[in-house]
C-alpha atoms as a printed R data frame, in Angstrom:
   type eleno elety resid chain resno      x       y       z
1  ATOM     1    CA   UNK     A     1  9.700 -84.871  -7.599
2  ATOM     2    CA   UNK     A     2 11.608 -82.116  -4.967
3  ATOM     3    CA   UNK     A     3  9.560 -79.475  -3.832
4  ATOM     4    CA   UNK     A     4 10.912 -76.117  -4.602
5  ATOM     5    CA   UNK     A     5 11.569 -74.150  -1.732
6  ATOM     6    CA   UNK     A     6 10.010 -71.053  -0.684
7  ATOM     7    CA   UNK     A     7 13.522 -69.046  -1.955
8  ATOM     8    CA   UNK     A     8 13.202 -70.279  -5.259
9  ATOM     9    CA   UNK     A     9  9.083 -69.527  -5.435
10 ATOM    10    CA   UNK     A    10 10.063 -65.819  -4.685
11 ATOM    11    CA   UNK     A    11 13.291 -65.471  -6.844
12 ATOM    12    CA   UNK     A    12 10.636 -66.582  -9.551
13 ATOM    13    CA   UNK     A    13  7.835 -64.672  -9.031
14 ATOM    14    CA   UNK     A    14 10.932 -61.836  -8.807
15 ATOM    15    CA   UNK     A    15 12.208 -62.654 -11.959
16 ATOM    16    CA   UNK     A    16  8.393 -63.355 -12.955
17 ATOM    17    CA   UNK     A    17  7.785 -59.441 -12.534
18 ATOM    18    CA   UNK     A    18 10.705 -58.665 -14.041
19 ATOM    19    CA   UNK     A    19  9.940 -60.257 -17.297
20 ATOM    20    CA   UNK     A    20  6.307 -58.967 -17.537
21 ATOM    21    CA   UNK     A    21  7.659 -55.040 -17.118
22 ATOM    22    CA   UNK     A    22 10.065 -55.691 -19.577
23 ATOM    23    CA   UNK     A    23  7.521 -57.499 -22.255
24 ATOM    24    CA   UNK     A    24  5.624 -54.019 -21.110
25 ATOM    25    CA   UNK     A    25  8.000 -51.616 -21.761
26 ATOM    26    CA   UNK     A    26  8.718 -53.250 -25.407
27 ATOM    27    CA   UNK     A    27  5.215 -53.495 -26.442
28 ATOM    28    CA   UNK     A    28  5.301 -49.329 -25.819
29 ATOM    29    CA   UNK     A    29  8.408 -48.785 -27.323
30 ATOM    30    CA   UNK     A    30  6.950 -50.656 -30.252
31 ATOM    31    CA   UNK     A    31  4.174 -49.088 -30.227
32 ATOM    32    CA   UNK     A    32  5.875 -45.514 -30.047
33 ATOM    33    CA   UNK     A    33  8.075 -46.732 -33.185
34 ATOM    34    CA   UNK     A    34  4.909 -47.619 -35.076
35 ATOM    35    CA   UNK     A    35  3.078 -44.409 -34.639
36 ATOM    36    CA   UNK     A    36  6.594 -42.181 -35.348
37 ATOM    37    CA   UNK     A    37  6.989 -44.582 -38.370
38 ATOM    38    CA   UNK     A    38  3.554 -43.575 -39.609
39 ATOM    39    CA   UNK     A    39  3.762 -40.107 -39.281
40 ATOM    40    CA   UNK     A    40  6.908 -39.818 -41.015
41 ATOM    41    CA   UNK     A    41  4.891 -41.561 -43.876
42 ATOM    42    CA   UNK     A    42  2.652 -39.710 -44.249
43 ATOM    43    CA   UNK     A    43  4.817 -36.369 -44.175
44 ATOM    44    CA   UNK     A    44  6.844 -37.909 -46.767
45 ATOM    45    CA   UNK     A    45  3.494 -38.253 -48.898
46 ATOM    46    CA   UNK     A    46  1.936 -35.266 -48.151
47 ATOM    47    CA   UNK     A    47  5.429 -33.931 -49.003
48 ATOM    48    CA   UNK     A    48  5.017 -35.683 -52.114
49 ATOM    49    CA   UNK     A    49  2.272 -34.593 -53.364
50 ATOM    50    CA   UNK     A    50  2.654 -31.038 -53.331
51 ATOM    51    CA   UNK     A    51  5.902 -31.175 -55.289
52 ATOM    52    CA   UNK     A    52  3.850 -32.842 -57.783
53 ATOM    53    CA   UNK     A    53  1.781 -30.249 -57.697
54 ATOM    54    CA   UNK     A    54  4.560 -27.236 -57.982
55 ATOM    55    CA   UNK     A    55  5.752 -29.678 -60.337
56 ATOM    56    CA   UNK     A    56  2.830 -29.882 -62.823
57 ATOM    57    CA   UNK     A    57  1.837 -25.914 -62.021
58 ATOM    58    CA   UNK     A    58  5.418 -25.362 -63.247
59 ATOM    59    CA   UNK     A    59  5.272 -27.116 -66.544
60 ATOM    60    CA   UNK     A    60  1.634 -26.183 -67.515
61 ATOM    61    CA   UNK     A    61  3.394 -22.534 -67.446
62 ATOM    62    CA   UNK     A    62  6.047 -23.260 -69.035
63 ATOM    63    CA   UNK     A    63  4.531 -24.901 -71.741
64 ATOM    64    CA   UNK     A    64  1.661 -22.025 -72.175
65 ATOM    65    CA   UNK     A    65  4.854 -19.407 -72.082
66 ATOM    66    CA   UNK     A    66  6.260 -21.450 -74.996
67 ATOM    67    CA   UNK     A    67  3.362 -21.713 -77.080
68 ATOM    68    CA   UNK     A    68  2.458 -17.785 -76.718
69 ATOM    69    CA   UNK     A    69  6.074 -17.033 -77.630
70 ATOM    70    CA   UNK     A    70  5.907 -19.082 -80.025
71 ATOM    71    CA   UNK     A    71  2.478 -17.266 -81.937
C-alpha cells in the first residue's frame, strides 16, 4: 500500500476541520429552527385558546340576550 504524503495528511486534516465546523454550524442552525418552530406553536395555541374563549363568552351572551328578549 503507498504511503500518503505529508501534503495529502494536511489537505485532510484541512478539509477534516472544515467538515466538523460545518456539521457545527448545522446542528445550531437546527437547533435555532427547532426552538423558533416551538415558539411559534405555542403562540399559535395560546392564540387559540383565547379566541375560544371570546368565542364561547360571545355566545353565552348572546344566547342569555335572546332568552331575556325573548320573556
Amino acid at each position: 500500500m503507498a504511503e500518503v504524503s505529508a501534503e495529502r495528511k494536511a489537505a485532510i486534516a484541512d478539509i477534516l476541520v472544515e467538515v466538523t465546523k460545518a456539521m457545527d454550524r448545522a446542528e445550531s442552525e437546527g437547533e435555532e429552527l427547532v426552538d423558533h418552530t416551538m415558539r411559534q406553536a405555542i403562540v399559535l395555541i395560546g392564540i387559540s385558546l383565547i379566541g375560544y374563549v371570546i368565542a364561547r363568552l360571545f355566545i353565552q351572551y348572546v344566547s342569555n340576550k335572546m332568552k331575556a328578549s325573548a320573556k
